[in-house]
PDB file of N, CA, C and O in Angstrom:
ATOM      1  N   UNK A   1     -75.316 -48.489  98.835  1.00  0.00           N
ATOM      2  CA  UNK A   1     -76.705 -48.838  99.028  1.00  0.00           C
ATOM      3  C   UNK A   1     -77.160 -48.325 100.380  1.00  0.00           C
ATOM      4  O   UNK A   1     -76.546 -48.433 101.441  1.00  0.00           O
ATOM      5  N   UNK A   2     -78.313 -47.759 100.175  1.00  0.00           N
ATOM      6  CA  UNK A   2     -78.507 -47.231 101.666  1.00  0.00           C
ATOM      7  C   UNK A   2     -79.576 -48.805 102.360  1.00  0.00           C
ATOM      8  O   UNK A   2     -80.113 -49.768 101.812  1.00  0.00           O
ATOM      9  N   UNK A   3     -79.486 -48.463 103.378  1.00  0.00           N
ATOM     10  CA  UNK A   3     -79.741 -49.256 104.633  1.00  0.00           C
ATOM     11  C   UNK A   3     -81.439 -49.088 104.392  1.00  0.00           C
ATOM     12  O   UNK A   3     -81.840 -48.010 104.832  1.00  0.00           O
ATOM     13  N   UNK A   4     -82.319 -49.789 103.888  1.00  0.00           N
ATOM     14  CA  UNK A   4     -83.670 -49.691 103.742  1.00  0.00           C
ATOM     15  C   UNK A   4     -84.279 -50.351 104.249  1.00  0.00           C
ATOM     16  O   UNK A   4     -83.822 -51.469 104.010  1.00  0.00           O
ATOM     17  N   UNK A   5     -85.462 -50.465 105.131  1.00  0.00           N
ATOM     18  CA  UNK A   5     -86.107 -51.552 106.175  1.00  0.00           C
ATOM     19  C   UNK A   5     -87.111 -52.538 104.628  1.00  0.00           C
ATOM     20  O   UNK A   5     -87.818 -52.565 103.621  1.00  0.00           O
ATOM     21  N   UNK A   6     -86.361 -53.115 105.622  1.00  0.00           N
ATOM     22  CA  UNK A   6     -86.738 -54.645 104.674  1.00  0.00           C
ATOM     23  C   UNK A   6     -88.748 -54.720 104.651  1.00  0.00           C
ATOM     24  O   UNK A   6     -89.277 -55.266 103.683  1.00  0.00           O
ATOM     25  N   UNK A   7     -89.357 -54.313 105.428  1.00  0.00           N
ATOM     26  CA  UNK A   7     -90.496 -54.264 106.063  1.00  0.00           C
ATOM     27  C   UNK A   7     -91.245 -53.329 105.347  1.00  0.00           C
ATOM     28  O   UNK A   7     -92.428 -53.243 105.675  1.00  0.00           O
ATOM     29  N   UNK A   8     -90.860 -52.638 104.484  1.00  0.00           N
ATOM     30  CA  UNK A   8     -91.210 -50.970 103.374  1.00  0.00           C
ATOM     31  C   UNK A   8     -90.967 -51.657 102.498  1.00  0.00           C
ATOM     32  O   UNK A   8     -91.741 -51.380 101.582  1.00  0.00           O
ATOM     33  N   UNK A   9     -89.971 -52.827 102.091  1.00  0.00           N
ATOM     34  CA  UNK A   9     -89.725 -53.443 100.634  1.00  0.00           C
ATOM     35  C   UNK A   9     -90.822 -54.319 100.494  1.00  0.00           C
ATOM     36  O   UNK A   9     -91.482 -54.226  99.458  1.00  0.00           O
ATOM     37  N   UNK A  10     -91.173 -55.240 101.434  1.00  0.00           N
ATOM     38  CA  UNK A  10     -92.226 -55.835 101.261  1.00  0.00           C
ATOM     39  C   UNK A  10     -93.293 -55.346 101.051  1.00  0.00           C
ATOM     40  O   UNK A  10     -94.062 -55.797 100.201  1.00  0.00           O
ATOM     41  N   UNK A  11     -93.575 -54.222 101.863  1.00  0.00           N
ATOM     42  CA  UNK A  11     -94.681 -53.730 101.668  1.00  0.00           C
ATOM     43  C   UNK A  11     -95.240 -53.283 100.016  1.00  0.00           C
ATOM     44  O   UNK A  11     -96.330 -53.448  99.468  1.00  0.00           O
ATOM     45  N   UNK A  12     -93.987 -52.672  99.556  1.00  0.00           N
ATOM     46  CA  UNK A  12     -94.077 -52.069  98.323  1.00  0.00           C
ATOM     47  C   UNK A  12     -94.306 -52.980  97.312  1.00  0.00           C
ATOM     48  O   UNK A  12     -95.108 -52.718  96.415  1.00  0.00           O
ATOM     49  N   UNK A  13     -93.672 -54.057  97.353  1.00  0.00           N
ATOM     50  CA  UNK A  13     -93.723 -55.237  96.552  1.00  0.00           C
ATOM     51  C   UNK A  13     -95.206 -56.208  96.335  1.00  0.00           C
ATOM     52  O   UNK A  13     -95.845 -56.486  95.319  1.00  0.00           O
ATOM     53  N   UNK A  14     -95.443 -56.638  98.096  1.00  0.00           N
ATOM     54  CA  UNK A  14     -96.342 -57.313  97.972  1.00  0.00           C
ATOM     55  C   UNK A  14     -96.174 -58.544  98.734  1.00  0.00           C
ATOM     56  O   UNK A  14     -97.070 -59.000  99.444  1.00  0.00           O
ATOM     57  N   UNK A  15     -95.165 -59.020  98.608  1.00  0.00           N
ATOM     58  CA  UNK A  15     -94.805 -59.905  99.605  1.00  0.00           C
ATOM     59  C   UNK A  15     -93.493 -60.407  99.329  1.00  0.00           C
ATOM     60  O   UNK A  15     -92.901 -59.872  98.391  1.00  0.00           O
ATOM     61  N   UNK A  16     -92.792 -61.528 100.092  1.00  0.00           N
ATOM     62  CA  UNK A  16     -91.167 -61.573 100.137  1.00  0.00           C
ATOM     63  C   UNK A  16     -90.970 -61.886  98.686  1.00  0.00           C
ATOM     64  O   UNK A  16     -90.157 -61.190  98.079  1.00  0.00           O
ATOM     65  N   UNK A  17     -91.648 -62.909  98.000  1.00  0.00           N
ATOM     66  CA  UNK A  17     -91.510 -63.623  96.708  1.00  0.00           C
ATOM     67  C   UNK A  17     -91.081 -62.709  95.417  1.00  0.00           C
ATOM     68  O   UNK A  17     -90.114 -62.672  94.656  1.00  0.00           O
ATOM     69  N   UNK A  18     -92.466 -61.902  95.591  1.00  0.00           N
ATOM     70  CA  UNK A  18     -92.550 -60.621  94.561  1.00  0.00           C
ATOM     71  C   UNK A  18     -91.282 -59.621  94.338  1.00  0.00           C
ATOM     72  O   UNK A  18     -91.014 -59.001  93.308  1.00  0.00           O
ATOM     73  N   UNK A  19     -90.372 -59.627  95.923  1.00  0.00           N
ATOM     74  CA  UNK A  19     -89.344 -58.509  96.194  1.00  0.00           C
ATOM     75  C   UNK A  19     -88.129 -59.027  95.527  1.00  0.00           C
ATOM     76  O   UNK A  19     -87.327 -58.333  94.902  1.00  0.00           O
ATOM     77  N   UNK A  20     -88.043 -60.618  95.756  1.00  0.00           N
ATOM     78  CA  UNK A  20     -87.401 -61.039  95.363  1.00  0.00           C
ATOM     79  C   UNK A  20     -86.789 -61.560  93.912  1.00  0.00           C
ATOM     80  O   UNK A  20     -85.630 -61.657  93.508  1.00  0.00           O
ATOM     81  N   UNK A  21     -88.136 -61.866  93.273  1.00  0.00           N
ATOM     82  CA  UNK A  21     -88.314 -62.219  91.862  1.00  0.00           C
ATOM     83  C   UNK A  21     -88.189 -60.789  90.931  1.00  0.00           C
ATOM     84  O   UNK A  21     -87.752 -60.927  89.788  1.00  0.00           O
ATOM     85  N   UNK A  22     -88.584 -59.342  91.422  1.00  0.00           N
ATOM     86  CA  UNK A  22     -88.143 -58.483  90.931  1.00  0.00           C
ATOM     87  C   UNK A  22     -86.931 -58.182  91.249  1.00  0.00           C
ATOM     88  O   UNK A  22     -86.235 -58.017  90.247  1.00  0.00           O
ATOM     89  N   UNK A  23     -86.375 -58.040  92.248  1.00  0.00           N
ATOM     90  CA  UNK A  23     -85.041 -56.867  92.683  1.00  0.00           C
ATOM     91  C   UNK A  23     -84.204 -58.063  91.532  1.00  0.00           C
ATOM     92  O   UNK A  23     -83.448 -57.440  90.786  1.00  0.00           O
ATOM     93  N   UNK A  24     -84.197 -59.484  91.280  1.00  0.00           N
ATOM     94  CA  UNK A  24     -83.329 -60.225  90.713  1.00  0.00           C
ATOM     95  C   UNK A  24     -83.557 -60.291  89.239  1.00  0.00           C
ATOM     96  O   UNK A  24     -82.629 -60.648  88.514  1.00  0.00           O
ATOM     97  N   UNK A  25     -85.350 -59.803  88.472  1.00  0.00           N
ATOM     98  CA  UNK A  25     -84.808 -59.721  87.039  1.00  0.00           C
ATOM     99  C   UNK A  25     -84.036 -58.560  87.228  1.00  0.00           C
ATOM    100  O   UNK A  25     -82.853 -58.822  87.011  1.00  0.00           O
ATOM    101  N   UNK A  26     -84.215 -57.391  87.541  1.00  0.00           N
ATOM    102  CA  UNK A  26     -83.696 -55.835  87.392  1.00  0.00           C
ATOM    103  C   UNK A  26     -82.646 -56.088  87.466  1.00  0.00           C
ATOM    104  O   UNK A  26     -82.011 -55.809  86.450  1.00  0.00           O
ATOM    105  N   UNK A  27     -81.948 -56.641  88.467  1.00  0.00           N
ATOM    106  CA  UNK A  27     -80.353 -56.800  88.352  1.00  0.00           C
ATOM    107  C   UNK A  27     -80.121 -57.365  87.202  1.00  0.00           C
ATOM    108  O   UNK A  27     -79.567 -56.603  86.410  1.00  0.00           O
ATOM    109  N   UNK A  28     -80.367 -58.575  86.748  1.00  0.00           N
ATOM    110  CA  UNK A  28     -79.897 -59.355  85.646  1.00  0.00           C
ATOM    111  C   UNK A  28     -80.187 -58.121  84.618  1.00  0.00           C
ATOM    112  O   UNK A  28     -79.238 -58.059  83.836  1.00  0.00           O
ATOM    113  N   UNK A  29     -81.028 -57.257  84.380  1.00  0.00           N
ATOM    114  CA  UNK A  29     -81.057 -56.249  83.416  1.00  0.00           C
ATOM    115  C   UNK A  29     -80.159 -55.522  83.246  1.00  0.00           C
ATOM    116  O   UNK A  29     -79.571 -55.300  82.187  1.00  0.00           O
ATOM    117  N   UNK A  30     -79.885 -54.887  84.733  1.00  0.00           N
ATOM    118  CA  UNK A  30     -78.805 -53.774  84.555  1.00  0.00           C
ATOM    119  C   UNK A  30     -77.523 -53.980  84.420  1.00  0.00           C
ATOM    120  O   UNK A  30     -76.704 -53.064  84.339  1.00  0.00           O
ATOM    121  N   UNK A  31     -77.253 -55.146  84.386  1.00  0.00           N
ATOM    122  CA  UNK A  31     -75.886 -56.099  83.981  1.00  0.00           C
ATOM    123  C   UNK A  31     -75.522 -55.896  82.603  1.00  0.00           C
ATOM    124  O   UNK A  31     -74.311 -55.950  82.388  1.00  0.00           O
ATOM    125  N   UNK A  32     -76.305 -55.667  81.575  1.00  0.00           N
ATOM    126  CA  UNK A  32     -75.929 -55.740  80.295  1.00  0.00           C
ATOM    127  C   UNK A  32     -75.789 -53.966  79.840  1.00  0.00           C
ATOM    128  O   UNK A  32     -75.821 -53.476  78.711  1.00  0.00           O
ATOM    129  N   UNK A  33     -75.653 -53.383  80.977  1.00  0.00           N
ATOM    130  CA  UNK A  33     -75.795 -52.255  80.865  1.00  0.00           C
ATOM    131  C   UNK A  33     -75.610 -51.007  81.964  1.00  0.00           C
ATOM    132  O   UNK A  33     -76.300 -50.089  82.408  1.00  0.00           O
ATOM    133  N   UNK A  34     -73.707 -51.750  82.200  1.00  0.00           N
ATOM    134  CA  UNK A  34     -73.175 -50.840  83.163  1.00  0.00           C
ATOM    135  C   UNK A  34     -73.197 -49.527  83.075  1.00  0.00           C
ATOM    136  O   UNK A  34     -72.499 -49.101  83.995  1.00  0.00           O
ATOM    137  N   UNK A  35     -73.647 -48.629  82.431  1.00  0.00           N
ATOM    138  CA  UNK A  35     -73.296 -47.193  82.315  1.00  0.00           C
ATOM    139  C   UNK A  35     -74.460 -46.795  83.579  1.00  0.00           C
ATOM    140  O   UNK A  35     -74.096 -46.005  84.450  1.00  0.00           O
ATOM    141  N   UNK A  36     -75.670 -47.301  83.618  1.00  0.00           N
ATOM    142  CA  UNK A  36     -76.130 -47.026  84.335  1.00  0.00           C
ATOM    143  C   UNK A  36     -75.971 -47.549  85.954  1.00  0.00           C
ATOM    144  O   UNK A  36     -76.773 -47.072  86.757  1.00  0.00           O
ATOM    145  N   UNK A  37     -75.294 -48.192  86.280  1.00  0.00           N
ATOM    146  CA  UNK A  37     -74.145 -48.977  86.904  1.00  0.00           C
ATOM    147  C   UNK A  37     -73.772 -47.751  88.720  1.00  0.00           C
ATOM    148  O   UNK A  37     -74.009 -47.895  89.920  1.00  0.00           O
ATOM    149  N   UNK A  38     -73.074 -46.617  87.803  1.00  0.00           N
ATOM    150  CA  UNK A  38     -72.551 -45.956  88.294  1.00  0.00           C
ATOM    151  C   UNK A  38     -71.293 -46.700  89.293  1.00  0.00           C
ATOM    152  O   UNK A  38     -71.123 -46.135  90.374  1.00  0.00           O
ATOM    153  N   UNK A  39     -70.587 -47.671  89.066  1.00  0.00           N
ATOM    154  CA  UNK A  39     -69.959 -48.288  89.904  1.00  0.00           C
ATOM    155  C   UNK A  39     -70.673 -49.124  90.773  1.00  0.00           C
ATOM    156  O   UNK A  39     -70.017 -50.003  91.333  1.00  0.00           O
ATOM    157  N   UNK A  40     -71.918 -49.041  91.018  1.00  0.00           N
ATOM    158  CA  UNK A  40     -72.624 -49.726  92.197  1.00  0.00           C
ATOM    159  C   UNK A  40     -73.164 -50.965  91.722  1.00  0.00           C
ATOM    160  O   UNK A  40     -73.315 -51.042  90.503  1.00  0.00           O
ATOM    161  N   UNK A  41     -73.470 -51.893  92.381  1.00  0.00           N
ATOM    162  CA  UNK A  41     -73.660 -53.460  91.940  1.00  0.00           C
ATOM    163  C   UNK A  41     -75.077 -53.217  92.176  1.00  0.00           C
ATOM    164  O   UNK A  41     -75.778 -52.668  93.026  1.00  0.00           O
ATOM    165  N   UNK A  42     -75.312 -54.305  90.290  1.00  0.00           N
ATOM    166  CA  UNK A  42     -76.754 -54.442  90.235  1.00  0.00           C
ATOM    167  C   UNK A  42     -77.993 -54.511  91.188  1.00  0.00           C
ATOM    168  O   UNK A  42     -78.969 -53.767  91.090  1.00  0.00           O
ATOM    169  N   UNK A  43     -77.849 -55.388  92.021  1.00  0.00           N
ATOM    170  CA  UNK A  43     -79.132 -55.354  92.934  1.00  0.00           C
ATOM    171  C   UNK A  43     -79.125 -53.894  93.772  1.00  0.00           C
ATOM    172  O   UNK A  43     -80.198 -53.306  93.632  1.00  0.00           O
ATOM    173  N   UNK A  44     -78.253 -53.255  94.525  1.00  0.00           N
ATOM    174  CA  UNK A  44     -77.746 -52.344  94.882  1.00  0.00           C
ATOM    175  C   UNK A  44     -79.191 -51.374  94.291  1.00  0.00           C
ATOM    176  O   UNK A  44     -80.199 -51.078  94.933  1.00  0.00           O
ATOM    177  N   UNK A  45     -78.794 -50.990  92.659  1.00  0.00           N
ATOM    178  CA  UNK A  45     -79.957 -50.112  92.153  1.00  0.00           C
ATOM    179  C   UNK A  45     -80.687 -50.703  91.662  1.00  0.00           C
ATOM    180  O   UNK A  45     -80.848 -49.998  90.666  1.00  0.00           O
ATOM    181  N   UNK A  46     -81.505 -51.729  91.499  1.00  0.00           N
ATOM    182  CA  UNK A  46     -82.433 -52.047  91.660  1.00  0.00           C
ATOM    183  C   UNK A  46     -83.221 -52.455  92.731  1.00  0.00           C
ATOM    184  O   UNK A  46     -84.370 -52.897  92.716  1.00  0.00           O
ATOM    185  N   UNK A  47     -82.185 -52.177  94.008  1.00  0.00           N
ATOM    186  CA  UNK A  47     -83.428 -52.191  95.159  1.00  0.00           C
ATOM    187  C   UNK A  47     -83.645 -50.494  95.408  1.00  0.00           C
ATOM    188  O   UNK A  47     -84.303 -50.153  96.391  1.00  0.00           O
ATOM    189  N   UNK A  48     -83.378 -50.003  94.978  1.00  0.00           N
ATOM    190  CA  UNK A  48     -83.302 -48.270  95.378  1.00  0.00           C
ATOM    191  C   UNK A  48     -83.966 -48.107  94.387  1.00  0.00           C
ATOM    192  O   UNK A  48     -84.790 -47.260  94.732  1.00  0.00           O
ATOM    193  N   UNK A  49     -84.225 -48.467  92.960  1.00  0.00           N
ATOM    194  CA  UNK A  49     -85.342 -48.320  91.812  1.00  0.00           C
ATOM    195  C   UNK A  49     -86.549 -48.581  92.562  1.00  0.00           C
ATOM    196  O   UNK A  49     -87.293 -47.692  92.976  1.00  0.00           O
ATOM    197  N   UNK A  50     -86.697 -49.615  92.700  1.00  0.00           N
ATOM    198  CA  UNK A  50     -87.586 -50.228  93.704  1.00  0.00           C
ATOM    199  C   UNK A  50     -88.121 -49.334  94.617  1.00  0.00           C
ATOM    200  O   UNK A  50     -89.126 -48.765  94.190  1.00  0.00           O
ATOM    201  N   UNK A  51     -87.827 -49.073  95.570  1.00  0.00           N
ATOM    202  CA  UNK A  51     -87.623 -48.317  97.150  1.00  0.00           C
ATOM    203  C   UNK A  51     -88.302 -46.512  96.387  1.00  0.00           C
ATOM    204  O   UNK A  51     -89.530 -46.511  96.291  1.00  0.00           O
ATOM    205  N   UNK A  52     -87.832 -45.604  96.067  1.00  0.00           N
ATOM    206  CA  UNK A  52     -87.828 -44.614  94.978  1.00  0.00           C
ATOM    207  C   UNK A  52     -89.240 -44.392  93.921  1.00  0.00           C
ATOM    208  O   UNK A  52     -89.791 -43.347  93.573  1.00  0.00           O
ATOM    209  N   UNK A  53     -89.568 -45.900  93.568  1.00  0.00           N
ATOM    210  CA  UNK A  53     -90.467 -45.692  92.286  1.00  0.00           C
ATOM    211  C   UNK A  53     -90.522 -45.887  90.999  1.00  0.00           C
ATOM    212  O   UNK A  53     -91.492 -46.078  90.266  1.00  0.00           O
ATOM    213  N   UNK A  54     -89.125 -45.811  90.726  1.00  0.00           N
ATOM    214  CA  UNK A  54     -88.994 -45.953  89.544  1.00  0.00           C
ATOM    215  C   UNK A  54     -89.126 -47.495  88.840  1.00  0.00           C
ATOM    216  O   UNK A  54     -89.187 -47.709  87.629  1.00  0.00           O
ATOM    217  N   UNK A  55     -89.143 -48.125  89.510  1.00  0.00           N
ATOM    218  CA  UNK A  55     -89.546 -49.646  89.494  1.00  0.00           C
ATOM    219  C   UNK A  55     -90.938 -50.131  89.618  1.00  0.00           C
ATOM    220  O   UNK A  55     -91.529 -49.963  90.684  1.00  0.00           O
ATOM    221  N   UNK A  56     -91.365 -50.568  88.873  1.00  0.00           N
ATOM    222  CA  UNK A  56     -93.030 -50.437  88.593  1.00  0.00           C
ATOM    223  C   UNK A  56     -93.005 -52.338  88.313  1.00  0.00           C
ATOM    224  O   UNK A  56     -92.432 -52.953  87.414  1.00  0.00           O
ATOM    225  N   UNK A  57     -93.813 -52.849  89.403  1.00  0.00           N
ATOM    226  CA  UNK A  57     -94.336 -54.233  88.965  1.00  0.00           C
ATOM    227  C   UNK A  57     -95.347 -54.364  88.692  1.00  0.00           C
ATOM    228  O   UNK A  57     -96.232 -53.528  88.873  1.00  0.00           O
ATOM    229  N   UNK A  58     -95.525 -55.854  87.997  1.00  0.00           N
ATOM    230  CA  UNK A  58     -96.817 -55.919  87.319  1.00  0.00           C
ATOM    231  C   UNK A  58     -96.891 -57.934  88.369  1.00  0.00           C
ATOM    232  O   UNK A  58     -96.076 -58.790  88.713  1.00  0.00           O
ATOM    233  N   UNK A  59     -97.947 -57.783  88.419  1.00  0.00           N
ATOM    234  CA  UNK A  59     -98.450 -59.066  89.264  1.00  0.00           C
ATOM    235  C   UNK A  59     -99.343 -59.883  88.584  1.00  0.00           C
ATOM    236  O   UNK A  59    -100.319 -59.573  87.902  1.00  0.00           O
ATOM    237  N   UNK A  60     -98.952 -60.794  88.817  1.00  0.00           N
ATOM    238  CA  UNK A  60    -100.389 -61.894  88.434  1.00  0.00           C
ATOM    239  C   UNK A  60    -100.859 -62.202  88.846  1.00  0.00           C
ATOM    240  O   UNK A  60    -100.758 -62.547  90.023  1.00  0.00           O
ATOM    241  N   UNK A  61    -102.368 -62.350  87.572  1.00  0.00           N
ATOM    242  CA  UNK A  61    -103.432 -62.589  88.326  1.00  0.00           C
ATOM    243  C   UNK A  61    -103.940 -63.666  89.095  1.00  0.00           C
ATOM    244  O   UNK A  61    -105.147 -63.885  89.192  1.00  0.00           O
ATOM    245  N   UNK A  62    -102.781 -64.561  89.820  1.00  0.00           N
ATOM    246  CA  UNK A  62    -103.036 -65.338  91.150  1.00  0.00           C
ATOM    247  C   UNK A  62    -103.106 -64.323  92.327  1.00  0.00           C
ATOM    248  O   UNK A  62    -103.972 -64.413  93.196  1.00  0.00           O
ATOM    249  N   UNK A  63    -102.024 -63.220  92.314  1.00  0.00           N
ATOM    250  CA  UNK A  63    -101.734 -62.523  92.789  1.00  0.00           C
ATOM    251  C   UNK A  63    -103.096 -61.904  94.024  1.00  0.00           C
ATOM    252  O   UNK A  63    -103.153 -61.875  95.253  1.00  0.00           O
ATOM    253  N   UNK A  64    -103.996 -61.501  92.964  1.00  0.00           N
ATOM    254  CA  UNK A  64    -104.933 -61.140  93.740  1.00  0.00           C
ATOM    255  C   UNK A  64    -106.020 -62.047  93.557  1.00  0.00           C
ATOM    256  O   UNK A  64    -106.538 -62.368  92.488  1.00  0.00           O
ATOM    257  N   UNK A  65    -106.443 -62.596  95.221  1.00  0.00           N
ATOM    258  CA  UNK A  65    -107.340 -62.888  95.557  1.00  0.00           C
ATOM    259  C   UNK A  65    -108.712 -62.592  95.734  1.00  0.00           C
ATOM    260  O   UNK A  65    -108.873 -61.557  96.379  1.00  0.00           O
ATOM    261  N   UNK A  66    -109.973 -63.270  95.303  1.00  0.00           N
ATOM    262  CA  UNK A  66    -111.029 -62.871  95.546  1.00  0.00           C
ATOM    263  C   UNK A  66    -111.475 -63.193  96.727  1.00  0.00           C
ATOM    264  O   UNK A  66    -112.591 -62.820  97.089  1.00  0.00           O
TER     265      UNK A  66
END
């Protein structure tokens, strides 16, 4: 896992909650489905999915404020 400023994750996310509640379904996903794995532990690539792009959230609509 590379060394990613925690401060770019949030940002990307939205806030700590959001980073958190995603990077942890994705893991629980990629668990049932080591090939994509590559040896590296779930959260591992799903914070680099994340970080990268390839990780796309969807927010609710508490989320945004009027």
């Amino acid at each position: 896992m590379m060394n990613l400023p925690l401060n770019e994750l949030i940002e990307i996310a939205g806030c700590r909650y959001m980073l958190v509640t995603a990077v942890s379904q994705r893991a629980r996903q990629l668990q049932s489905d080591p090939d994509r794995l590559d040896g590296r532990k779930p959260v591992s690539v799903a914070v680099d999915e994340l970080y990268t792009g390839k990780l796309h959230l969807e927010y609710p609509k508490e989320f945004y404020q009027d």
